[in-house]
C-alpha positions as CSV (number, residue, x, y, z in Angstrom):
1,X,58.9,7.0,134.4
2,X,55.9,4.6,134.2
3,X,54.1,7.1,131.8
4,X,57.0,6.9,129.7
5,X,56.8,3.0,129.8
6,X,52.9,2.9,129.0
7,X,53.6,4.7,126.1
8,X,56.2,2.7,125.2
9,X,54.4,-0.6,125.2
10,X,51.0,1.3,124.0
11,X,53.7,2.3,120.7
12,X,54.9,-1.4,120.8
13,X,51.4,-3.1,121.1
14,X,50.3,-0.7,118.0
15,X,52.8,-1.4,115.6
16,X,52.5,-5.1,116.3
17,X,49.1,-5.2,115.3
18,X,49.8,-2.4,112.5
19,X,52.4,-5.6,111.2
20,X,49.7,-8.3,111.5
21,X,47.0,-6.0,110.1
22,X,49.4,-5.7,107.1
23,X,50.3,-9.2,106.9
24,X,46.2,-10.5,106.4
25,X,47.1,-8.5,103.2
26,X,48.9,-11.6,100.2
27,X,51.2,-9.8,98.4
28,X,49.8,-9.7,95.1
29,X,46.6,-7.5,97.0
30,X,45.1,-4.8,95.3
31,X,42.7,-1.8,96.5
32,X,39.0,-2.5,95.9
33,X,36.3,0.3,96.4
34,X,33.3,-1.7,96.9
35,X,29.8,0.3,97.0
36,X,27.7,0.5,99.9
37,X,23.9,1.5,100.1
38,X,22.6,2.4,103.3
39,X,19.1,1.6,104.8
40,X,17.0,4.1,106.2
41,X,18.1,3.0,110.0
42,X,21.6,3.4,108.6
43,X,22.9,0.1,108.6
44,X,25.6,-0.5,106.1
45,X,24.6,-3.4,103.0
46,X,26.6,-4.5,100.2
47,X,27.1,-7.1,97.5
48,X,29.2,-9.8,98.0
49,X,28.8,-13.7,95.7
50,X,28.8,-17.3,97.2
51,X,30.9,-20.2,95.6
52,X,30.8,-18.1,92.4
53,X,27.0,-18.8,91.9
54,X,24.8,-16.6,94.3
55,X,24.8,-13.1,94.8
56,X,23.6,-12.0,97.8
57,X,23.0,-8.6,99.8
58,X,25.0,-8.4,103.2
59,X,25.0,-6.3,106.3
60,X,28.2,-5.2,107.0
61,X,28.7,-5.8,110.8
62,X,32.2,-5.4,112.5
63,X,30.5,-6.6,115.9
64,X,29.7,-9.9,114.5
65,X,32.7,-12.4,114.5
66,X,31.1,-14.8,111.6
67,X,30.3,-14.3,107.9
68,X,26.3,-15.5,108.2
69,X,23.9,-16.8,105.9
70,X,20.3,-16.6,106.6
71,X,18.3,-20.2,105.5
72,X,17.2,-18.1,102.1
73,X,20.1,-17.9,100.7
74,X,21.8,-21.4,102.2
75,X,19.2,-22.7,100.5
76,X,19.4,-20.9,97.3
77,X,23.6,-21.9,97.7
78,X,23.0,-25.7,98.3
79,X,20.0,-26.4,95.9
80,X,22.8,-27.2,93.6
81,X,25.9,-27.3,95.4
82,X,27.4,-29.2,98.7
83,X,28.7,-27.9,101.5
84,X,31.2,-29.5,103.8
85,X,29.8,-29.1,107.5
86,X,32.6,-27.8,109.9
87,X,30.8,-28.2,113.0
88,X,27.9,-27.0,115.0
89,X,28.4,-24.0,117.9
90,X,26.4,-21.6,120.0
91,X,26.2,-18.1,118.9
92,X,25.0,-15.2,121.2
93,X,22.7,-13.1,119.3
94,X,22.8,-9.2,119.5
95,X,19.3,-9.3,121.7
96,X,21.3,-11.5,124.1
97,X,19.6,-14.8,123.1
98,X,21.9,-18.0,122.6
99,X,21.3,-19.9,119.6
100,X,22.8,-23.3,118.2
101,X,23.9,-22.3,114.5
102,X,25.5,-25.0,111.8
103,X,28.6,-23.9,110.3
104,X,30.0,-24.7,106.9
105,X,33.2,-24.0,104.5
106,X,32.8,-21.8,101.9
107,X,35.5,-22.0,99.4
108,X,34.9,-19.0,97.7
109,X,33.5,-15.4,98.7
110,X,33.5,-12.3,96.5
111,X,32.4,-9.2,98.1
112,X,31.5,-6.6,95.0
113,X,32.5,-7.7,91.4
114,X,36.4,-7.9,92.3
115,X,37.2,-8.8,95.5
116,X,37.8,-12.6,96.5
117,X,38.1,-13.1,99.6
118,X,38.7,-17.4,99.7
119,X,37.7,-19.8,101.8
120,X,35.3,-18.7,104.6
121,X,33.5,-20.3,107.1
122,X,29.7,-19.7,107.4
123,X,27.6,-19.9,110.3
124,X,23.2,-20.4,109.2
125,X,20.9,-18.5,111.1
126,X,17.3,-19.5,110.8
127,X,16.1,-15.7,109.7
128,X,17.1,-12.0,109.6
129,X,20.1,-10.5,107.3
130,X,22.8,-12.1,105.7
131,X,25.6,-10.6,108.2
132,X,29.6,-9.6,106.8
133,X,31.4,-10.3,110.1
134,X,35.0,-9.3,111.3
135,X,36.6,-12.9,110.1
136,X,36.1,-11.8,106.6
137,X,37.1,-8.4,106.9
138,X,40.0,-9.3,108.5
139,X,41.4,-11.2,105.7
140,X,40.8,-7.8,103.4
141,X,42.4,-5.6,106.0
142,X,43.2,-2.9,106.1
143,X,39.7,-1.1,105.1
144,X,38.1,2.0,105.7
145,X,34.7,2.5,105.8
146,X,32.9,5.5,104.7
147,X,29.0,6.3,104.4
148,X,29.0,5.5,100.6
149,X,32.1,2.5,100.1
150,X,34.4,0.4,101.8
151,X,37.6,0.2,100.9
152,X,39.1,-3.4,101.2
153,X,43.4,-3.2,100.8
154,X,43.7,-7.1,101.1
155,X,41.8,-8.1,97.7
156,X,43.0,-10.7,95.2
C-alpha cells in the first residue's frame, strides 16, 4: 500500500512540474534550434546578444542559477548603455569560494539570432566565461540539449 502511494505522489509531483515547465512557455512560443560548439574539455558555448547591441559567447551551465557576465563584456554593454542595478549578493563559486557579485536588469537577451528571452537579471563576475544559467533557461523551457544544439520550446 505505501508503494502504491509513493508512486502516486511521485506521478502527482511529476505532472505538476510537467504543468509549470509548460507554463514558462507564452503562448505565442515557438521552437528554436540554436547551435552549440563544444570546447575541447567539452563544455557547451553558444551565442546569445545583450540589450540588442552585444553579442557575446556563453557557457551553457545548468548548475549555475544566474545568467553572468564577465567585466569584458559588462563593459563592452555599458560603454554606451545604462544599467539599472538590482542589488548586490554573495555568490558561491564552483571552487567553493564566496564572492560578492553586482547584479543588474537586463531588458533584453537573445540567445542565437531568434530567440528572446526578455528581461533577465545579470550577476558581474570579475573574470572567467560569460555563464547561461538555469533562470534563463527556465523561461525557454522545455529544452533539450544535445552535443551539437539546444533546443529552446519557450522562444518568442
Amino acid at each position: 500500500m505505501k508503494r502504491i502511494v509513493k508512486k502516486a505522489a511521485k506521478a502527482s509531483l511529476l505532472t505538476s512540474l510537467s504543468c509549470l515547465l509548460g507554463l514558462a512557455a507564452p503562448a505565442s512560443a515557438i521552437e528554436q534550434n540554436i547551435p552549440l560548439s563544444q570546447s575541447k574539455g567539452g563544455t557547451l558555448y553558444l551565442e546569445a546578444t545583450l540589450e540588442s547591441q552585444v553579442n557575446a559567447s556563453f557557457l551553457l551551465d545548468t548548475g549555475s542559477s544566474l545568467l553572468t557576465l564577465n567585466q569584458a563584456t559588462f563593459d563592452a554593454l555599458t560603454r554606451n548603455h545604462t544599467l539599472l542595478a538590482t542589488r548586490t549578493s554573495a555568490a558561491r563559486m564552483a571552487n567553493g569560494k564566496i564572492l560578492k557579485v553586482s547584479q543588474y536588469q537586463l531588458n533584453s537577451v537573445r540567445i542565437g539570432n531568434t530567440c528572446e528571452v526578455g528581461p533577465v537579471e545579470v550577476a558581474v563576475l570579475p573574470k572567467g566565461n560569460n555563464i547561461l544559467g538555469i533562470n534563463t533557461l527556465l523561461r525557454v523551457a522545455p529544452l533539450t540539449i544535445t552535443s551539437s544544439s539546444v533546443i529552446l520550446a519557450g522562444c518568442e
